[in-house]
TIVEXLUM-25712 format. One record per residue (C-alpha): x negated, y negated, z negated; residue in one letter. Coordinates in steps of 0.05 Angstrom, whole numbers, plus 5000, padded with zeros to 4 digits. Each point is the difference from the previous one (the first is absolute). Example, Ala and Ser with C-alpha at 12.3 -4.5 7.8 and 13.67 -1.06 7.14 Angstrom:
BEGIN
475450904844A/497349315013S/
***
This chain:
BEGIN
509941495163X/497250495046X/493950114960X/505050214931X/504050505041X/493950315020X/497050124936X/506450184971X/500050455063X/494450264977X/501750104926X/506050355019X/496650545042X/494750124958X/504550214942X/503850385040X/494450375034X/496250104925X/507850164979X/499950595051X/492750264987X/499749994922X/507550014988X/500350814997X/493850064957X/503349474951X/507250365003X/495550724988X/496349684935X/505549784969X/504650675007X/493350344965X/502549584928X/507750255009X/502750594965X/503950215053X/498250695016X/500549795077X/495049475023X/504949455011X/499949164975X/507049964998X/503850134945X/494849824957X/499950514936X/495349904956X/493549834994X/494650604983X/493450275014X/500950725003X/498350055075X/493349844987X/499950584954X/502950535041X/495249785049X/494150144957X/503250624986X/500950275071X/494250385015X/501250085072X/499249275010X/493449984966X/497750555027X/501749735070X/497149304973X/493450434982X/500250325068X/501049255040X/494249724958X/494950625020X/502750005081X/499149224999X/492850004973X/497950565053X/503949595054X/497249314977X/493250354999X/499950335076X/504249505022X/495749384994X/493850435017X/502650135064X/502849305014X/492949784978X/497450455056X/506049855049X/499049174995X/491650095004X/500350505062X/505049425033X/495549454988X/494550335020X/502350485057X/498449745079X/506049515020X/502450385057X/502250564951X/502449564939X/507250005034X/500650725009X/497050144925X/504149494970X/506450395027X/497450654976X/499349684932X/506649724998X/503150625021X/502550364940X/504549374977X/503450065062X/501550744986X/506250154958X/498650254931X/502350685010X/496950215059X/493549844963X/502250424938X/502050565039X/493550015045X/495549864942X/503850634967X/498850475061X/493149815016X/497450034934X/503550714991X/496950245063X/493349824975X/501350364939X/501650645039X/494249955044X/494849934939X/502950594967X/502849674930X/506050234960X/506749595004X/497149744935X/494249635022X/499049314994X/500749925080X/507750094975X/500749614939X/504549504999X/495449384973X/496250175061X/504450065055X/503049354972X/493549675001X/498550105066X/506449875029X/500349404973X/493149775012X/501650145076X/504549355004X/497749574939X/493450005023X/502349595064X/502549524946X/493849954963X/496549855065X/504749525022X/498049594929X/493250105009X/498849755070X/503249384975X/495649924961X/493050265045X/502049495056X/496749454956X/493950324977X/493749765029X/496550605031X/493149564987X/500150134930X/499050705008X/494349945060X/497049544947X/499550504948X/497550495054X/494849665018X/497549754934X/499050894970X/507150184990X/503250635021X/506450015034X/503350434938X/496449324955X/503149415050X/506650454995X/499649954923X/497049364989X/503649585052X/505850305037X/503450314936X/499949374954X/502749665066X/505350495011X/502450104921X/505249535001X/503050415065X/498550674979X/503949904923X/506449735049X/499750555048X/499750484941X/505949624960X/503950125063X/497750725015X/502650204925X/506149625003X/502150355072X/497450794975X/503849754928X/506849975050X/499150375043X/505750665021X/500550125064X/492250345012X/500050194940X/507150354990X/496950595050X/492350094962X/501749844927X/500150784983X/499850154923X/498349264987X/506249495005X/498949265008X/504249544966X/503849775063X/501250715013X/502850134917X/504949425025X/503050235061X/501050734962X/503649664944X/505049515042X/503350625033X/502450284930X/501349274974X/496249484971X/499249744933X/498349254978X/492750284976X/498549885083X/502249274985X/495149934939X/493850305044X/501949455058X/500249544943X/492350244977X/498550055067X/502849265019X/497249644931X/493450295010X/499449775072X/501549364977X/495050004942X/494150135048X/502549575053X/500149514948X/493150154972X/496750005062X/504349275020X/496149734928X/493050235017X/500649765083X/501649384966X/494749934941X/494050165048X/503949295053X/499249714939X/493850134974X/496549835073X/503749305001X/497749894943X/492650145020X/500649645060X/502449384968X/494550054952X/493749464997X/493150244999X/499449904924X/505250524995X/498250605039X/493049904967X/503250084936X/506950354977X/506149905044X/506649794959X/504550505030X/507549905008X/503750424939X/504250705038X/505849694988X/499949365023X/502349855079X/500450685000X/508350205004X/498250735013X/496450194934X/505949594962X/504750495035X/495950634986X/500149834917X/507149875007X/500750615029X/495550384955X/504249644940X/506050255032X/498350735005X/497750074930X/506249644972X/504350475040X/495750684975X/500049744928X/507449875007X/500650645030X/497550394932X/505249674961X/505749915041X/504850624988X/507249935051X/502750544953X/506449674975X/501949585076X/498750725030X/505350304955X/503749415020X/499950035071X/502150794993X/506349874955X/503049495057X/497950425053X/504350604956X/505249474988X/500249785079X/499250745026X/506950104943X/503749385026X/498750325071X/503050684987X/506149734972X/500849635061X/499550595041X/504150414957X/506349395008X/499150005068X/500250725012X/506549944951X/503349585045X/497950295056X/503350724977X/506449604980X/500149715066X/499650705044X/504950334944X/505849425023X/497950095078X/499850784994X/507649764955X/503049615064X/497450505045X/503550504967X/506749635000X/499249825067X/500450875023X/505650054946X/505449455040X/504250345046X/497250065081X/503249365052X/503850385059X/498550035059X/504749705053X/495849715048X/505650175058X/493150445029X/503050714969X/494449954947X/493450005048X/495949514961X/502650254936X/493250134959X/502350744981X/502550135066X/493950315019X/500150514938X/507750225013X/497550225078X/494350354974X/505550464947X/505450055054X/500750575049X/497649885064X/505349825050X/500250415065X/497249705054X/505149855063X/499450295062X/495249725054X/503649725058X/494049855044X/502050175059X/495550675009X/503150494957X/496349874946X/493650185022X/496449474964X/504350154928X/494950014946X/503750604974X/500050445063X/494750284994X/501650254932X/507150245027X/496250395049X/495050344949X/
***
């Protein structure tokens, strides 16, 4: 009993954590395939593809796709170089010291984006003044300053990946190729790189996919040459558009295609060495019957699904035309927006109707004749009381009888003047 609740525990929180992560990218997708002008899911409207289309037709989003693809092959290029460097030097460097160098390293991701944007900005400006060059040199472009401030913290990435990865090499190897002829740049080539490969193409995978999304460095060094993320951010403060929602969708379908791919081949080459190592003698002498790629193998099912899926949706795509539900959805929507004006044009009916009959009573109310007055008080809380005083002559006052011959009479002074 215990043992079901758990997993059903387990279930439960599962969906609702993948529910939270992926729910948003799901809920983005499917707004890219409504015709509502606003990204939204619900109403639903129709069915169409012309997001895709105005997206192929914006050319500040390719030109800030361009822009992300050139800044992520620089960064992916510097970047894993100097993690290379960063994850050798710790391996290598005298133990007392590794602490302090592995802080520098990790330095920069500890340093908000924007002071690193700004300082990579005013140092590499400086330097530009100081050698003399014109504000158009290439100390100032925009694909540089970009590069370099985002090398400065993605390289501590890259070398994070890497010394993964260099903790399990064999240092041996390469004292073995030493002393059998080889140079160091030959061991480095020859041994260290084809151990490090698998390392290196992550830590470049993740260097592109953090330049790729990256805004806040680059928001301050981008210059003449926008990324994409930056395109974005421009275009949500004057509104957005459901062509955003069809490049998420690209962006989330193609994510998914390599993840897949990469699930398929990880799983071909388990595979293939089972099969080796369950192999007799007989066998590895001769030709190895090799599992098909499909078979055991869930991963590649899901990737030709997938592929199947994308090309039905293109080819439907071509020959799907919303035309007529369009026109449609725009006659009720001029039929709702009608219904809704003649509601406000009753209500403001009866509304005038009902101030014309209060303004009515109000006006027979002044008309009836005015209640007297005989409160047995000679008319002081009579409400016009006040009024009559104010257009009556003043009365005289009496006579002070103070006792001091009216030297403290307001008015003797004025009898004196």
């Amino acid at each position: 009993m215990n043992n079901s609740f758990l997993r059903i525990s387990i279930w439960v929180y599962l969906a609702i954590f993948f529910a939270y992560l992926l729910g948003p990218l799901v809920i983005m997708s499917i707004t890219a395939f409504n015709s509502s002008g606003f990204p939204r899911m619900s109403p639903w409207e129709c069915l169409t593809f012309q997001w895709f289309g105005e997206l192929f037709q914006d050319q500040r989003i390719l030109n800030g796709i361009k822009n992300s693809l050139i800044i992520g092959a620089g960064t992916v290029v510097l970047s894993v170089a100097m993690g290379l460097a960063g994850a050798l030097m710790l391996t290598q460097i005298w133990p007392r010291l590794r602490a302090t160098y592995y802080t520098v390293i990790i330095a920069p991701i500890l340093i908000p984006g924007v002071v690193l944007g700004i300082s990579t900005l005013v140092f590499w400006d400086r330097i530009n003044r100081m050698l003399g060059l014109g504000a158009d040199s290439f100390l100032s472009n925009g694909i540089f300053l970009t590069v370099i401030g985002q090398s400065t913290f993605i390289a501590s990435y890259c070398m994070l990946v890497l010394v993964a990865r260099l903790q399990r090499y064999d240092m041996a190897l390469t004292e073995a190729a030493l002393d059998l002829g080889a140079t160091h740049a030959q061991a480095f080539r020859k041994i260290l790189l084809p151990f490090m490969r698998p390392a290196i193409a992550s830590a470049a995978v993740l260097a592109f996919l953090a330049s790729f999304e990256n805004y806040n460095t680059t928001t301050f060094t981008f210059g003449e040459y926008p990324t994409l993320t930056i395109e974005l951010a421009q275009k949500v403060r004057y509104g957005i558009t459901p062509a955003i929602s069809a490049l998420a969708f690209i962006i989330v379908a193609l994510t998914v295609f390599f993840a897949l791919l990469n699930e398929a081949k990880l799983k071909r080459q388990e595979l293939v060495a089972a099969a080796r190592k369950n192999a007799t003698v007989e066998e590895l002498a001769g030709k190895i019957k090799l599992p098909s790629f499909f078979s055991g193998n869930m991963a590649a099912v899901l990737l030709v699904v997938f592929a199947v899926a994308t090309i039905t949706v293109v080819g439907t795509a071509t020959a799907y035309n919303p035309g007529q539900c369009i026109a449609d959805v725009k006659e009720q929507k001029r039929l709702e927006a009608d219904q809704r004006i003649q509601e406000l044009r009753k209500q403001r009916e009866e509304q005038r109707k009902k101030r014309e009959a209060e303004e009515a009573e109000q006006g027979d109310a002044q008309s009836a004749p005015k209640p007297s007055n005989n409160s047995g008080f000679g008319n002081v809380f009579a409400p016009n009381s006040l009024g009559d005083e104010e257009t009556s002559e003043p009365e005289t006052p009496p006579a002070s009888n103070d006792g001091f011959g009216g030297a403290f009479d307001p008015n003797a002074l004025q009898k004196d003047q």
